[in-house]
C-alpha positions as CSV (number, residue, x, y, z in Angstrom):
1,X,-30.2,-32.2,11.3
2,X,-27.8,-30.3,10.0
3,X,-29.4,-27.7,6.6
4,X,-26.6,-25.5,5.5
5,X,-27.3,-22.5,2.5
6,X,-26.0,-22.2,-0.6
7,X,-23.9,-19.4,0.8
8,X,-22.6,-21.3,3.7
9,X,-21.7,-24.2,1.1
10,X,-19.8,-21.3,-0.6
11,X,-17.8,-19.9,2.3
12,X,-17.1,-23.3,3.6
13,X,-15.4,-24.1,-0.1
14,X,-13.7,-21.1,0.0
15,X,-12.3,-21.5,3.3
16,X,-10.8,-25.2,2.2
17,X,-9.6,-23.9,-1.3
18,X,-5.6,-23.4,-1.3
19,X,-6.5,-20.5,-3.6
20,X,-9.9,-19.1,-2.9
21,X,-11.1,-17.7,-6.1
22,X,-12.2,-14.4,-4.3
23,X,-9.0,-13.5,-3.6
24,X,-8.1,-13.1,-7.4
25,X,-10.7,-10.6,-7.6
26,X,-9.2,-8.6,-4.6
27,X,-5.7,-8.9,-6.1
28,X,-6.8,-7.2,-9.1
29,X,-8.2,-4.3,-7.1
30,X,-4.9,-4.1,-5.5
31,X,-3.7,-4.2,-8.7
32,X,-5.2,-1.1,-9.9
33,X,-4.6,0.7,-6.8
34,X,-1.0,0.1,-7.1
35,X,-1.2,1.5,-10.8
36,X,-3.2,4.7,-8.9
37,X,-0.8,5.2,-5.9
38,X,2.6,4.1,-7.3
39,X,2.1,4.4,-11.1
40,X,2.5,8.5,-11.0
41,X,6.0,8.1,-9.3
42,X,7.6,7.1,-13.2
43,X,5.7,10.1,-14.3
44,X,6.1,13.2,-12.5
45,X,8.8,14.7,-14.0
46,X,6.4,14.9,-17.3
47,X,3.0,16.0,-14.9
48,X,5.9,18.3,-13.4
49,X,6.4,20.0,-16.8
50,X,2.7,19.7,-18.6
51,X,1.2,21.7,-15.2
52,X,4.1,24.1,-15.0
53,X,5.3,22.9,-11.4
54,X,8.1,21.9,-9.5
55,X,9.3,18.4,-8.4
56,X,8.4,19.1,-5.3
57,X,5.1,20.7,-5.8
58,X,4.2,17.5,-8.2
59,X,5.5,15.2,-4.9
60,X,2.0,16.5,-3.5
61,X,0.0,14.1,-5.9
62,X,1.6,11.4,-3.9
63,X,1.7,13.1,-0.3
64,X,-2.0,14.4,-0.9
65,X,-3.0,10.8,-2.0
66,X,-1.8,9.2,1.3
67,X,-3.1,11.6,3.5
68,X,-6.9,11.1,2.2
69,X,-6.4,6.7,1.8
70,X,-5.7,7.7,5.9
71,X,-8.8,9.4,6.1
72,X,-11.1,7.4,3.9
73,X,-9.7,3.9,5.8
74,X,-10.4,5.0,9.2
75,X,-14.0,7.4,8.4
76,X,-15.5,5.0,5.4
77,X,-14.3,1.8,7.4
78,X,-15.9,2.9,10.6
79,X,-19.1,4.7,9.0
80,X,-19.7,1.5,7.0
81,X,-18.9,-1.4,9.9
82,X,-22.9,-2.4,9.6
83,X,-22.6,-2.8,6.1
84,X,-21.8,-6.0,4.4
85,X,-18.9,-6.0,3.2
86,X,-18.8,-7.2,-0.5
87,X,-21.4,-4.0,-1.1
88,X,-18.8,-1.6,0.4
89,X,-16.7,-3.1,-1.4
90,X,-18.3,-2.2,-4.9
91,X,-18.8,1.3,-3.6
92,X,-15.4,2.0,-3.2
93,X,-14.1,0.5,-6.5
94,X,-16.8,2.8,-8.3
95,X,-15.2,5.7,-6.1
96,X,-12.1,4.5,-7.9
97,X,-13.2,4.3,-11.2
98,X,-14.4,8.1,-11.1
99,X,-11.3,9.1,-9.2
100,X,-8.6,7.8,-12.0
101,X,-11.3,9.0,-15.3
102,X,-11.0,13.0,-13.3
103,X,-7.1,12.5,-12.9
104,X,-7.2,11.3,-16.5
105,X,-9.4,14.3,-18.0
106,X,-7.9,16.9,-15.1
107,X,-7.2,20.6,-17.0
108,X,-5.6,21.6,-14.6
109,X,-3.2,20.5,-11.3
110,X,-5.5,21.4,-8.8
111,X,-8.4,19.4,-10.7
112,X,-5.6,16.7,-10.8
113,X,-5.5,16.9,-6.8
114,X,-9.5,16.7,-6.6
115,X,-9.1,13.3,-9.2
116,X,-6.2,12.2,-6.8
117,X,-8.5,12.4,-3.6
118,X,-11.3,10.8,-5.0
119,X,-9.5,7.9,-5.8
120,X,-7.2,7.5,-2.5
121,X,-11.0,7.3,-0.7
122,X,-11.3,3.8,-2.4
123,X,-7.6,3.0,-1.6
124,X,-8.1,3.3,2.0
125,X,-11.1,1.5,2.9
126,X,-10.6,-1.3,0.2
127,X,-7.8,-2.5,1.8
128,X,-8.9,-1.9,4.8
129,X,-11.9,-4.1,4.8
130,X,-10.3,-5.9,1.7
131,X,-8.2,-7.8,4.7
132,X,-10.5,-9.0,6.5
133,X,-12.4,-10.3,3.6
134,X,-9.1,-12.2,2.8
135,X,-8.3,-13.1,6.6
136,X,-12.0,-14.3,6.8
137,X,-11.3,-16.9,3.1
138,X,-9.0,-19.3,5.2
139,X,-8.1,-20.8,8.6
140,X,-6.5,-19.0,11.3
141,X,-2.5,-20.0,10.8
142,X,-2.5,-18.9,6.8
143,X,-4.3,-15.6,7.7
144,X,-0.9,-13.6,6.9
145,X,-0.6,-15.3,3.5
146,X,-4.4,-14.7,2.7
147,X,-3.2,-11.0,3.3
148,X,-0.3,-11.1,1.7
149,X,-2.1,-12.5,-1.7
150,X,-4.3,-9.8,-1.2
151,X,-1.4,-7.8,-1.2
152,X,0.1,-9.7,-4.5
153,X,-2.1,-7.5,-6.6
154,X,-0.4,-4.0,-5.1
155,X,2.9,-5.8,-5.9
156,X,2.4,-7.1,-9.4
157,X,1.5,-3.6,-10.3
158,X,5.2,-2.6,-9.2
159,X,6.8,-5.4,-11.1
160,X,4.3,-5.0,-14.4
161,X,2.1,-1.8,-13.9
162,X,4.2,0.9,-12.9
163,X,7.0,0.5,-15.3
164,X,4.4,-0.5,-18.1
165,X,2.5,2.8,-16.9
166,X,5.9,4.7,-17.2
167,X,6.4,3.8,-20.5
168,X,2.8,3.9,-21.9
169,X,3.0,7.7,-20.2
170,X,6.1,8.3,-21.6
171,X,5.3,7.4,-25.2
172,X,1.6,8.4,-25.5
173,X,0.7,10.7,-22.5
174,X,0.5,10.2,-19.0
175,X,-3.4,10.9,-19.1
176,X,-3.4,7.2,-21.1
177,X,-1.9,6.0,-18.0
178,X,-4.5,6.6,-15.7
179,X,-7.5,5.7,-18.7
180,X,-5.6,2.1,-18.6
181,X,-6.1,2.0,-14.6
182,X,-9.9,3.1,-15.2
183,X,-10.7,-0.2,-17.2
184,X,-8.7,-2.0,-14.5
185,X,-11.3,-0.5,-12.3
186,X,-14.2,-1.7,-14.0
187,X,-12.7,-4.9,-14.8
188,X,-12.5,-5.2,-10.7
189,X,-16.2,-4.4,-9.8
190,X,-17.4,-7.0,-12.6
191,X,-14.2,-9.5,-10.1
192,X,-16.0,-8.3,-7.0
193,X,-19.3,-9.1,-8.2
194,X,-19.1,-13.0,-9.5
195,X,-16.0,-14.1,-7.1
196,X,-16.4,-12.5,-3.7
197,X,-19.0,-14.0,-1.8
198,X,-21.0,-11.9,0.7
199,X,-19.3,-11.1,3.8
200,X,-22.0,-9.8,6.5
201,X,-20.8,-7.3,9.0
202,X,-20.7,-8.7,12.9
203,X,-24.0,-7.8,14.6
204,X,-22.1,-6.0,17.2
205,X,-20.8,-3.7,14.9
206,X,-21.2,0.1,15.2
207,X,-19.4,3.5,14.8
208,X,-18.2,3.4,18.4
209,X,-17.6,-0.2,19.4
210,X,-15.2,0.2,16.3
211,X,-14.0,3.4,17.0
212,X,-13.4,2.3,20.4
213,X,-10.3,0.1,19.3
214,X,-7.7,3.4,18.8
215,X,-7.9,3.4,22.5
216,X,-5.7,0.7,22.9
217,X,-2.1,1.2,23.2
218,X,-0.8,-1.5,21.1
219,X,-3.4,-1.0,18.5
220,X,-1.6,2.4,18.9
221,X,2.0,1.6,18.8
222,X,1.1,-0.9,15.8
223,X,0.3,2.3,13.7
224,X,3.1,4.5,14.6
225,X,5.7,1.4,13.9
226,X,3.3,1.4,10.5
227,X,3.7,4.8,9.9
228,X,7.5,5.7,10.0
229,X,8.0,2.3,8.3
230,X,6.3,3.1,5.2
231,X,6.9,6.3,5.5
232,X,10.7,5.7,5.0
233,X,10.4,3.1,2.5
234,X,7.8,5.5,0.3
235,X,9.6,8.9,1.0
236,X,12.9,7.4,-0.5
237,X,10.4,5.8,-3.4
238,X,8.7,8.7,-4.4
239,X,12.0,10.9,-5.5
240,X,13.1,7.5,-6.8
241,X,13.4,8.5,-10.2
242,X,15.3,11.6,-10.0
243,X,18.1,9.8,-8.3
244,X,18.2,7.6,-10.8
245,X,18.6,9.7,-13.4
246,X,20.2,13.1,-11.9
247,X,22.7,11.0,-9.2
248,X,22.8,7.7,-10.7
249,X,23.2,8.6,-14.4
250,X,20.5,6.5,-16.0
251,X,18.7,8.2,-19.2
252,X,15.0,8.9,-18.8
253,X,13.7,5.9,-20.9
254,X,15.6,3.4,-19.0
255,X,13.4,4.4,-15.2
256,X,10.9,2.1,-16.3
257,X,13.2,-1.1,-16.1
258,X,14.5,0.1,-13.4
259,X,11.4,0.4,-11.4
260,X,10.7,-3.4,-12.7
261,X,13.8,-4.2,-10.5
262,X,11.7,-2.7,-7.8
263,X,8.1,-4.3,-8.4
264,X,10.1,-7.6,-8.9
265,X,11.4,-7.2,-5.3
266,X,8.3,-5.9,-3.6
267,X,6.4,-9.5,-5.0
268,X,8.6,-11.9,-3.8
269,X,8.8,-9.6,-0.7
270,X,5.2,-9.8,0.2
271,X,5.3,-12.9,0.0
272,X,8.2,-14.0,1.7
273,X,7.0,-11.5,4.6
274,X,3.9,-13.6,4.5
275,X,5.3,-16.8,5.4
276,X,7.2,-15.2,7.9
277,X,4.6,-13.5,9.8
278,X,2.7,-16.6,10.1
279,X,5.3,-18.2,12.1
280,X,7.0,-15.4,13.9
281,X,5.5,-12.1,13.6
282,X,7.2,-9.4,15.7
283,X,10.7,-11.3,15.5
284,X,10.8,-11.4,12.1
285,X,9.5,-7.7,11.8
286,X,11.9,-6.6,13.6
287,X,14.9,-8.5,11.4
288,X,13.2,-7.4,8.3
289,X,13.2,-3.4,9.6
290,X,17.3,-4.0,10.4
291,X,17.9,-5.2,7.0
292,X,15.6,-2.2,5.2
293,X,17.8,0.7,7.2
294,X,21.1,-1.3,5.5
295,X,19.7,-1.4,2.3
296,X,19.0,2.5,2.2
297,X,21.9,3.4,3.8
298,X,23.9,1.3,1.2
299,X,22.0,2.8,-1.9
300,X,22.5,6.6,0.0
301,X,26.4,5.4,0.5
302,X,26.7,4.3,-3.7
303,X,23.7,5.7,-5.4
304,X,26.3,7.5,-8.1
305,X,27.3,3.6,-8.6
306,X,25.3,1.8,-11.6
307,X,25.2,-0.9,-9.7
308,X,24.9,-0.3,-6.4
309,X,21.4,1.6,-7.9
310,X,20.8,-1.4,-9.3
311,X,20.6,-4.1,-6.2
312,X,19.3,-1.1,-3.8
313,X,15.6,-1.2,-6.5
314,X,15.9,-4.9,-5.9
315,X,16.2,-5.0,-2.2
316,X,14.8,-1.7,-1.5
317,X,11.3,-3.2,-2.8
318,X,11.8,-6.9,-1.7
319,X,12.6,-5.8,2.6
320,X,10.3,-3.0,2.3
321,X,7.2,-4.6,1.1
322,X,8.1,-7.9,3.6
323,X,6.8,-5.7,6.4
324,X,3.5,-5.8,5.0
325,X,1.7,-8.8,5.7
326,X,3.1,-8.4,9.1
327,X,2.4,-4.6,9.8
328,X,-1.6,-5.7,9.0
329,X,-1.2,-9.0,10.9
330,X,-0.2,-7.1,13.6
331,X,-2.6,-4.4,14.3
332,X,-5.7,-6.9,13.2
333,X,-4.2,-9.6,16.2
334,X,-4.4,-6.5,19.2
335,X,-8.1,-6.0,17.6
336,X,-9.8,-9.1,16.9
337,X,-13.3,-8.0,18.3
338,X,-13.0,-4.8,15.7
339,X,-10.9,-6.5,12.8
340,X,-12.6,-4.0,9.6
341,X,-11.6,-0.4,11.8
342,X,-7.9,-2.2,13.2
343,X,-7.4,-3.1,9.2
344,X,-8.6,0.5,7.9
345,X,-6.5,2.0,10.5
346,X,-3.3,0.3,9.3
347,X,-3.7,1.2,6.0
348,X,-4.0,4.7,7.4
349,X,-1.1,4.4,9.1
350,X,0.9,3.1,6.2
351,X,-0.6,6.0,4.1
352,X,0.2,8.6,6.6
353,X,3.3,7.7,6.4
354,X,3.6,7.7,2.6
355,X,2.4,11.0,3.0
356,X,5.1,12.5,5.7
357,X,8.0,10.3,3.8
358,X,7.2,12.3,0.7
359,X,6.8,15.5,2.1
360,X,10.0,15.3,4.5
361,X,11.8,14.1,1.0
362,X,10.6,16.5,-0.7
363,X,11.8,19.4,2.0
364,X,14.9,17.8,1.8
365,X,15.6,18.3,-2.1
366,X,14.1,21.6,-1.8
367,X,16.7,22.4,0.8
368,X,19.4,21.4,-1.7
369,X,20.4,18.5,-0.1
370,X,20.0,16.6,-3.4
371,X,18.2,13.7,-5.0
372,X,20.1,10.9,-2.7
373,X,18.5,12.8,0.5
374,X,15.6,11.3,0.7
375,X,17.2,7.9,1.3
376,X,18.8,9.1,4.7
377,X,15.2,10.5,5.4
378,X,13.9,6.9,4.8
379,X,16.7,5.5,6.6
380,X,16.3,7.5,9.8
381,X,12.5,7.0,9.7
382,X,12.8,3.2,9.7
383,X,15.4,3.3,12.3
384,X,12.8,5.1,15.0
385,X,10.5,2.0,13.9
386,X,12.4,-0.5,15.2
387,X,13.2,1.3,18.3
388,X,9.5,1.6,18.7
389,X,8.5,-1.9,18.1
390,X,11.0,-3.7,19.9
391,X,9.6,-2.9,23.3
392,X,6.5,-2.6,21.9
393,X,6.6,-6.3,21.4
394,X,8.4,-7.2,24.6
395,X,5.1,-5.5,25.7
396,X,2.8,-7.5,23.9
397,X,3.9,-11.0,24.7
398,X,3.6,-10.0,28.7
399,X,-0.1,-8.8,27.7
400,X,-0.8,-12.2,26.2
């Protein structure tokens, strides 16, 4: 005879839904973390001038973000592998909640920092366990889409949030910016709690079974090609807004339509990239990271051109953010016995490289090399990705 729960009912439905409605609750945490992460990039030449600092100096919200999302995705993930999953989930998104409403009250930079951190905890190991909620919802072949919707959140606050944050900062105060994200926050736990069924963690879980994954070289490799791909699409990102306006000759109020272009891009990217994955993974990785180095050596080439600026937002978001799906896909595939620490330690990955894209950039205007510099940094950093991951992949069919 066979008895199943009511929770086994639940997760079955789930599973056979084309749209399982806990996914809508984990887009809308991506959602807000986009808004966190990305939503201060319209905005730092105002934080730049209310805290008395540089461009560069006011780069470090976004480079000190990334590099504690690395640490929270790997440590939290890995401390909390024997904990189900939808209560670490709710943890973090209150970890988020405080972070943004200390950014938003923050007196002074270094306060701003502290808010900043608090926040980027939740960021990494939401997404990092986040995925393989999402890769858990569905059946094996649409496991990359499942991501990739999970994903849709992060994007939608690039085509929506962040030039809606821009201007809301612009015309009332970048503190009401990160208030907004707040209530996105809480809106997300209340998500969490009605939509996302409970997700235990494996029996055989355990600080160092999971650990015990960053041993392997591919799982390895997977994070480095991670790493120097986000790190140039972010490290061109994050100056963004002064080329636009110093190089490309856009006035101030028109960088949050601009940025629209962007968030429109990065969407139908993730998606796209989604599909893709699910079919071919390292092959169309490896196309998609060709096409990113011509579309930032092209917007380097004619940034002083309207519209060159124009179509490089555009494609600059839709090639970059097609890596996505795939990147997590990737790293998840070499580490299917230890899927939450793999996950966490891709979004690491992708953060660390947020974090040394913006910091190279930023050494690069600070040299005087000007605003369009950070698009060669982004360039040559995506280039050593592809040299890494094609024989990285030759590798990993022979292993198979």
């Amino acid at each position: 005879m066979n008895c199943l729960s009511r929770e086994d009912v639940m997760v079955t439905e789930q599973k056979s839904s084309t749209l399982p409605a806990g996914l809508i609750a984990l887009a809308l945490g991506g959602l807000g973390i986009g808004l966190t992460e990305f939503g201060i990039v319209g905005l730092l030449p105002e934080i730049a001038k209310d805290f008395s600092v540089t461009e560069s100096v006011a780069g470090y919200l976004v480079s000190g973000y990334a590099l504690a999302v690395a640490f929270g995705a790997i440590a939290l993930t890995a401390a909390l592998a024997r904990v189900e999953r939808k209560k670490v989930l709710l943890g973090l998104v209150v970890l988020f909640i405080i972070g943004n409403s200390v950014s938003a009250l923050s007196p002074t930079y270094a306060v701003m920092i502290i808010g900043r951190v608090i926040a980027a905890l939740c960021h990494g190991g939401f997404f990092g366990v986040g995925a393989v909620v999402a890769a858990n919802m569905v059946e094996e072949k649409k496991k990359a889409g499942a991501i990739s919707l999970m994903f849709a959140g992060l994007t939608v606050a690039n085509v929506v949030g962040i030039p809606f944050g821009t201007f809301i900062g612009q015309q009332f105060g970048w503190r009401v910016t990160f208030w907004v994200i707040t209530v996105i926050g809480i809106a997300t736990f209340f998500g969490i709690q009605l939509l996302v069924q409970k997700s235990p963690a494996p029996e055989t879980a355990g600080l160092r079974s999971e650990l015990g994954v960053l041993k392997r070289v591919q799982v390895l490799l997977s994070a480095l090609v991670s790493i120097m791909t986000f790190g140039g699409l972010v490290g061109a990102y994050t100056y963004i807004a002064f080329t636009l306006t110093e190089v490309s000759g856009f006035e101030t109020n028109a960088v949050p339509w601009l940025l629209l272009l962007f968030g429109v891009g990065t969407f139908a990217g993730n998606l796209v990239g989604g599909k893709l994955a699910d079919r071919l993974l390292d092959r169309s990785l490896l196309s998609i990271l060709i096409a990113l180095v011509i579309v930032l050596t092209t917007f380097a080439f004619g940034a002083s051109l309207w519209w060159i600026a124009l179509g490089g937002m555009f494609f600059l978001g839709a090639i970059g953010f097609a890596t996505a799906p795939g990147l997590q896909l990737r790293i998840m595939h070499f580490a299917d016995d230890a899927p939450t620490v793999a996950s966490g330690t891709n979004i690491a990955a992708l953060n660390i490289g947020n974090a040394i894209g913006a910091w190279v950039g930023g050494l690069a205007i600070a040299a005087g090399l000007g605003f369009v510099s950070p698009l060669w940094v982004g360039a040559v950093m995506v280039t050593c990705a592809f040299i890494v991951l094609l024989p990285t992949s030759i590798a990993g069919k022979q292993s198979t």
